[in-house]
Structures are given as structure tokens and as C-alpha cells.
C-alpha positions in Angstrom: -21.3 115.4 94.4 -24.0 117.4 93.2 -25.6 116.6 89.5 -27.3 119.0 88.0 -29.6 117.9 85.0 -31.4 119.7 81.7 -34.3 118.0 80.3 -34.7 115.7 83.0 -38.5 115.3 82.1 -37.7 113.5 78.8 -37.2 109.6 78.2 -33.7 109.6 79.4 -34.1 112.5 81.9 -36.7 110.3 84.2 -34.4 107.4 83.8 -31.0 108.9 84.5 -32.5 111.3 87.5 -33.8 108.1 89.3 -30.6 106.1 88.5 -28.6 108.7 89.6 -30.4 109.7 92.9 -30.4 105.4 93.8 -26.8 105.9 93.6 -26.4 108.6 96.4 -26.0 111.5 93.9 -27.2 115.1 95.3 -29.2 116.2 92.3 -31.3 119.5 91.1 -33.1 119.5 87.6 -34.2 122.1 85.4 -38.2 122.3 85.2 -41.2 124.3 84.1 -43.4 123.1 85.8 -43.7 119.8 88.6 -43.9 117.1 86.1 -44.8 114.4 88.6 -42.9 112.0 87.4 -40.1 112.3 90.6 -42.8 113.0 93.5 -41.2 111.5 96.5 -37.5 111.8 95.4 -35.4 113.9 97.0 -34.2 116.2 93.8 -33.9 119.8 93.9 -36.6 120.9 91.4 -35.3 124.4 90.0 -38.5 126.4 87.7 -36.5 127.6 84.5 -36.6 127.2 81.0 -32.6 126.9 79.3 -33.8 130.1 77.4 -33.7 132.1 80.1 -30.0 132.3 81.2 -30.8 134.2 84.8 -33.4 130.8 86.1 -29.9 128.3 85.2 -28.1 130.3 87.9 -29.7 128.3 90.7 -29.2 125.0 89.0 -25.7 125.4 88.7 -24.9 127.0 92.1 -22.6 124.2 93.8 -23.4 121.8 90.5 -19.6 119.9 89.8 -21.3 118.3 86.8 -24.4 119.7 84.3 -25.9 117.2 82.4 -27.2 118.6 79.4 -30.4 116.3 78.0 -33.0 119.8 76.8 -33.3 119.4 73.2 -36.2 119.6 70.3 -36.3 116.8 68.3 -38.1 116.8 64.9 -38.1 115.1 62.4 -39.1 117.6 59.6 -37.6 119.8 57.0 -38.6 122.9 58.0 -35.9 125.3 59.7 -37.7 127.2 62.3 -37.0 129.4 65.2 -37.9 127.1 68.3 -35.4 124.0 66.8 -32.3 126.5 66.6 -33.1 128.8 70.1 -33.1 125.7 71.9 -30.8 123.3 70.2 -28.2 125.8 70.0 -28.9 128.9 71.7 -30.5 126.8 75.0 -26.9 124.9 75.0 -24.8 128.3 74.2 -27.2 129.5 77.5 -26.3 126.5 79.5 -22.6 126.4 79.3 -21.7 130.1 79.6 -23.7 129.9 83.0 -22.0 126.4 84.2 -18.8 128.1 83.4 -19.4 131.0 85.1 -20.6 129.0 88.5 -17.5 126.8 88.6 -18.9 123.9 87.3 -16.0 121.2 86.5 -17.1 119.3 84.1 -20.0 119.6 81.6 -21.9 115.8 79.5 -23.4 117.3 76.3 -26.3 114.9 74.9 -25.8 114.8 71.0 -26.7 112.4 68.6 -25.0 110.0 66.2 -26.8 111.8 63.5 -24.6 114.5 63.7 -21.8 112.7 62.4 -22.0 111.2 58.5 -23.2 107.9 58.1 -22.3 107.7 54.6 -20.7 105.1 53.4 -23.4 102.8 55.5 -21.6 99.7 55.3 -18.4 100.8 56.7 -17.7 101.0 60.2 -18.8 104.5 61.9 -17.0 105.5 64.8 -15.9 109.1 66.4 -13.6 109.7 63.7 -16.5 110.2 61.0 -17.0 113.9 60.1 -19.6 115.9 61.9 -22.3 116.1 59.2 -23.0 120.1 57.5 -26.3 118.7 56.0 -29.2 121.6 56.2 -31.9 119.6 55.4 -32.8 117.7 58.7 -32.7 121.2 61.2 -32.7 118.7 64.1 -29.5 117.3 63.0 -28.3 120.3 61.9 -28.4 122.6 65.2 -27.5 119.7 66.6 -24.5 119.4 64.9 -23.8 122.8 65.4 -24.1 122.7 69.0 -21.5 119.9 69.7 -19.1 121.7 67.8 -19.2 124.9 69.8 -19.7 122.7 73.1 -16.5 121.0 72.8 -14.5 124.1 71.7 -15.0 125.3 75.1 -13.1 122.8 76.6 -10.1 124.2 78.7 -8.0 122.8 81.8 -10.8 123.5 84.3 -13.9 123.3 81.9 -14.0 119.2 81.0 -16.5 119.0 78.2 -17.6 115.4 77.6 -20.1 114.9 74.8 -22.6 111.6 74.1 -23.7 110.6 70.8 -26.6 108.3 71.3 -28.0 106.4 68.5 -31.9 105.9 68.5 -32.8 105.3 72.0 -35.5 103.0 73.2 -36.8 101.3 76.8 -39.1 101.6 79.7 -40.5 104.6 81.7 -41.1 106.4 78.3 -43.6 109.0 80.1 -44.4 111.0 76.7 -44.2 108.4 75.0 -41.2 109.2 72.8 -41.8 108.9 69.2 -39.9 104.8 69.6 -42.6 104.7 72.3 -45.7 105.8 70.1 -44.5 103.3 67.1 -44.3 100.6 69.7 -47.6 101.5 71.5 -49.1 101.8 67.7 -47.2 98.2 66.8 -48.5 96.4 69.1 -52.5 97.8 69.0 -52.8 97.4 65.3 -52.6 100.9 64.8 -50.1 100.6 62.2 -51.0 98.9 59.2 -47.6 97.6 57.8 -43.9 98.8 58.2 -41.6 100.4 55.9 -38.4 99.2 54.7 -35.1 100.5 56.5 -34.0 100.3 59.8 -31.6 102.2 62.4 -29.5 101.5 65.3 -31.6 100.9 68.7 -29.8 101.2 72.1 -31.7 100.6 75.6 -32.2 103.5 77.4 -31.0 102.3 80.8 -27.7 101.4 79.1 -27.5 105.2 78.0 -28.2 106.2 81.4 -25.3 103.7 82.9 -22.5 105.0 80.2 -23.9 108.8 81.5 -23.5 108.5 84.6 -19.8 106.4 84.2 -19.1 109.6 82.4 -18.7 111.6 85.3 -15.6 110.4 86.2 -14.4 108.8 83.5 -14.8 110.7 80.4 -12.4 112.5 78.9 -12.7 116.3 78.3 -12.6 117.1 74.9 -13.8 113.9 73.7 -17.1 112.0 72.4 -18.3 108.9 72.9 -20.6 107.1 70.6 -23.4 105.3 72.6 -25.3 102.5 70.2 -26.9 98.8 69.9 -27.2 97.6 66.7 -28.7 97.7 63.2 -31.6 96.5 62.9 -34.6 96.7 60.5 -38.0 98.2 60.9 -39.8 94.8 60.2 -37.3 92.7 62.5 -38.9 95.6 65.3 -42.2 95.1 64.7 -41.9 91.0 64.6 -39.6 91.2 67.9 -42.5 93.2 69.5 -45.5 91.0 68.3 -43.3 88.0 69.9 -42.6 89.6 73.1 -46.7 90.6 73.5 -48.1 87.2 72.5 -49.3 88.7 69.2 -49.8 86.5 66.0 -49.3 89.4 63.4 -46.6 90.2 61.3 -47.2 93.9 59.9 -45.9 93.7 55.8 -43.6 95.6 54.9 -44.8 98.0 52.4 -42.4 99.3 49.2 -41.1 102.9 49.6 -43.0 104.1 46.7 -45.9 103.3 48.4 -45.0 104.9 51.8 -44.2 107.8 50.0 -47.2 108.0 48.5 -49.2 107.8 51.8 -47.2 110.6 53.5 -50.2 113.5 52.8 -53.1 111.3 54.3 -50.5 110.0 57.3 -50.3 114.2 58.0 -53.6 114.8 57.4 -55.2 112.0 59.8 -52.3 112.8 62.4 -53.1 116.8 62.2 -57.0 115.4 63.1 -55.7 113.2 65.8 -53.2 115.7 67.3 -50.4 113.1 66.8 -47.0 113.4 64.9 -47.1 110.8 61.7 -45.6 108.0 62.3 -43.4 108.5 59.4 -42.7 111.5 57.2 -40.4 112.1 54.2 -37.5 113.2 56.3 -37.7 109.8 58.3 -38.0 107.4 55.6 -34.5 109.1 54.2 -33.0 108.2 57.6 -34.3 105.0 57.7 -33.1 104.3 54.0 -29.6 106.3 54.2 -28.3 105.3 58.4 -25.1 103.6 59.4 -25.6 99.9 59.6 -22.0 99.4 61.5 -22.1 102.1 64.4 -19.4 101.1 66.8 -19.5 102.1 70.2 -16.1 100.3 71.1 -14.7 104.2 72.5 -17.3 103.8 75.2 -16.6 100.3 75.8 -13.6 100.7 76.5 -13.4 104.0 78.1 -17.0 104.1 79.7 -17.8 100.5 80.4 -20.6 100.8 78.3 -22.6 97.4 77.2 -25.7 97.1 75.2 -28.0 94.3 75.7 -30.2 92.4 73.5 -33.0 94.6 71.8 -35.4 91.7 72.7 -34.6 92.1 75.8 -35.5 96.3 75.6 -38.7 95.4 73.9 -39.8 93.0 76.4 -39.1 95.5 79.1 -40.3 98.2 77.3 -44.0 96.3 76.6 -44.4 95.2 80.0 -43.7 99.0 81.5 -46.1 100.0 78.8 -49.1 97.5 79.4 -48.3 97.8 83.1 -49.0 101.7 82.9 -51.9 101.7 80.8 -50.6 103.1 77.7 -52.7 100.8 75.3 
């Protein structure tokens, strides 16, 4: 069975290709350019950008299922071209050309943020409404995507979409922005944590749900894929156990945070770096689900989520092992 694969270079693109190719899979994945990160795998590495509709024509050739990871994420409140061409116009691109190859079935990569978390402390499952805010464009287009993605399910198109919460774990190559925080954590870089918190889920369980999604997700369906709530000072305390460090970052009140988001943006613009925390995010962390279920996937996908301490512990070693502090 052939696999072909969007966005394989991000955090769950490196884990899912490997995963997928140790299990026999024949897979091709879209690139840009060689990224390295699968030298000596056998993967069909196809140069195209999910912009350009003609370069997904080779991908798809003989594909039976497209994986579709390629996605902008940012977290800012400024609706710009790039966020919408990719998030929704890259995924329009994508499907029209995995329909027109004969591709059977088509795994769309979401988020839970495009559903409404609100009320927070009542469960949040598949049923919740798919969320019309405007003022995160990242969960906007991607909110708009999924609903056109599965409106295109028909009897020999199977969409199959994935609604990860925030996802965290080893071989973070970027890092992600979970990886910086944690590389940032753990350094000292980060002089105290803000109140909130979100739902964390190990990347390698993400990948195993994915890829039991090939056979045995449902077309026309989602599937919620999430750990558990936990808060942005229980992270940082997990992580300085799990490196052998004696801190404990405070916790510093939102007024305070708020107040330091013009000198976070002007030391990261110097650096190069995203903030570690803008407006936008201290929202999500403030206003997110605390009761995601994932029991649709449980049941349907044999999806299980281990213990974050367990992900963090991973997740340090691969870091200090790889020279990222």
C-alpha cells in the first residue's frame, strides 16, 4: 500500500514517515527541498510545494491514502495571506488532485481548536460545534478547511479527519514551539510561567492513531486525538524533575504577563525567535477545554495516551541527546 504524506518535514511528519516506513508501508512525501531528516530511508521524495497543484500529481500517482500534515501554524491575530493560501487553499489543492488520481481514502490533520471549547468544564467531544471565531486565523482557516474536507466525502472518496490537541514528544527537528518552551524550560531561559494550561498528547501516540486510521477510520467522520489537561506550571515542574533540575519557575499573574508581552516581541524580533507567549496564546491558555475526550478514537482507532511524564522524559533525553541545549 502506498502512503503518500504532506508536511512530512514537521514534528509529526518525521515521526509518522519513519513509523510508517518500519511497518512495510511504500511511502512518497511532499518536499522542497532534501530536509535530511530521512537520509537512508527508502521514501520517495517528490520536490513540490501544496501551492502548486501540477508538483502533487506525482505524489499521488498510485497513492491509496494521502496524508495531509502541511499547515501554518501561528499563533497571532493578524489575518494574512500565507495562513489562508495554505491552510485552506494548500488543502483545497491537495484533495482535488488525490481525487482526480484515484486516491481511496484521504486523513486530514486538523486541530481540536477548531471545535468550541467553551463551556471548559464540560466534556468536549466530536459533537462540539466547529468554532466560527475570526480572531485566531490559525484556527480559523483551519476550521474552514475541515469543513470543506469532509464535505467531499462520497462512496469512493473516504475522508477521515484528526483533531489533535497540543502535540508534544521526541524527534522535534524545528523545534516546534512545545519543543522551544521545553528547550527554554529547562536552560533557564524562561523566567517564570504563566497561569493556564492545555491538553498535551505524545506525538508517537498521534502517529499510532494515524496510521490505525488507514484502515479503520470511518469516512466522513473525526476523531479527536488528546492526553489530558494539564497546567503550564505542572509542565515546567514535570520537566525540571525529569532533567535533575532543582527549580521551580513561579508562576507569574496574567496582568503581569500581559504586561510583558511588548518587551517578549521586542527581545524575540532581536533574537529571531517567536515569543514565547503572546496575547493570543495566553487567551488559549486561559479559555481551553479541560475535559477533551478522545474516547471516539479509543474505541474506533485504538488510540491510548500515555503518561505526559513519560513524553517529557523522552522528549528531554532526545533533546539533550541531539544537542539542542
Amino acid at each position: 500500500m502506498r502512503i503518500a504524506v504532506t508536511g512530512a518535514t514537521g514534528h509529526v511528519g518525521v515521526n509518522l514517515v519513519k513509523s510508517l516506513v518500519s511497518r512495510g508501508f511504500d511511502v512518497a512525501i511532499l518536499v522542497r527541498k532534501n530536509p535530511g531528516a530521512f537520509n537512508g530511508l527508502d521514501v520517495k521524495q517528490v520536490k513540490g510545494d501544496v501551492l502548486l497543484p501540477d508538483s502533487l500529481v506525482d505524489l499521488c500517482k498510485d497513492a491509496d491514502v494521502v496524508i495531509h500534515l502541511a499547515a501554518l501554524i501561528t499563533v497571532g491575530s493578524k489575518m494574512n495571506g500565507g495562513v489562508v493560501a495554505i491552510n485552506v487553499d494548500g488543502t483545497k489543492n491537495i484533495v482535488t488532485v488525490a481525487r482526480k488520481s484515484g486516491v481511496r481514502k484521504f486523513i486530514h490533520f486538523s486541530s481540536v481548536d477548531t471545535l468550541v471549547h467553551k463551556p471548559i468544564n464540560e466534556v468536549m467531544d466530536e459533537t462540539r460545534p466547529i468554532s466560527n471565531s475570526t480572531s485566531n486565523p490559525y484556527e480559523y482557516t483551519k476550521a474552514i478547511a475541515e469543513k470543506w474536507v469532509l464535505e467531499q466525502q462520497s462512496k469512493d472518496f473516504d475522508v477521515v479527519v484528526l483533531n489533535p490537541s497540543v502535540i508534544v514528544g521526541p524527534e522535534d527537528l524545528g523545534p516546534s514551539l512545545m519543543g522551544s518552551f521545553i528547550c527554554d524550560a529547562i536552560t533557564g531561559a524562561i523566567p517564570g510561567v504563566i497561569p493556564g494550561g492545555y491538553d498535551f498528547v505524545d506525538v508517537r501516540d498521534v502517529v499510532n492513531a494515524t496510521i490505525n486510521s488507514i484502515e479503520k477510520g470511518r469516512g466522513g467522520e473525526k476523531y479527536i486525538i488528546s492526553g489530558r489537561w494539564v497546567s503550564v506550571k505542572e509542565v515546567s515542574d514535570l520537566l525540571a524533575d525529569v532533567s535533575g533540575a532543582k527549580r521551580k519557575l513561579p508562576v507569574y499573574p496574567l496582568w503581569l504577563a500581559k504586561l510583558g508581552i511588548p518587551f517578549l516581541y521586542m527581545f524575540s524580533k532581536l533574537k529571531g525567535t517567536q515569543p514565547i507567549y503572546n496575547s493570543e496564546s495566553l487567551s488559549i491558555l486561559q479559555s481551553s477545554n479541560r475535559k477533551i475526550s478522545a474516547h471516539k478514537a479509543k474505541v474506533e482507532l485504538d488510540f491510548h495516551s500515555r503518561p505526559l511524564v513519560e513524553t517529557l522524559s523522552d522528549t528531554y533525553r532526545w533533546f539533550k541527546e541531539n544537542n539542542y541545549f
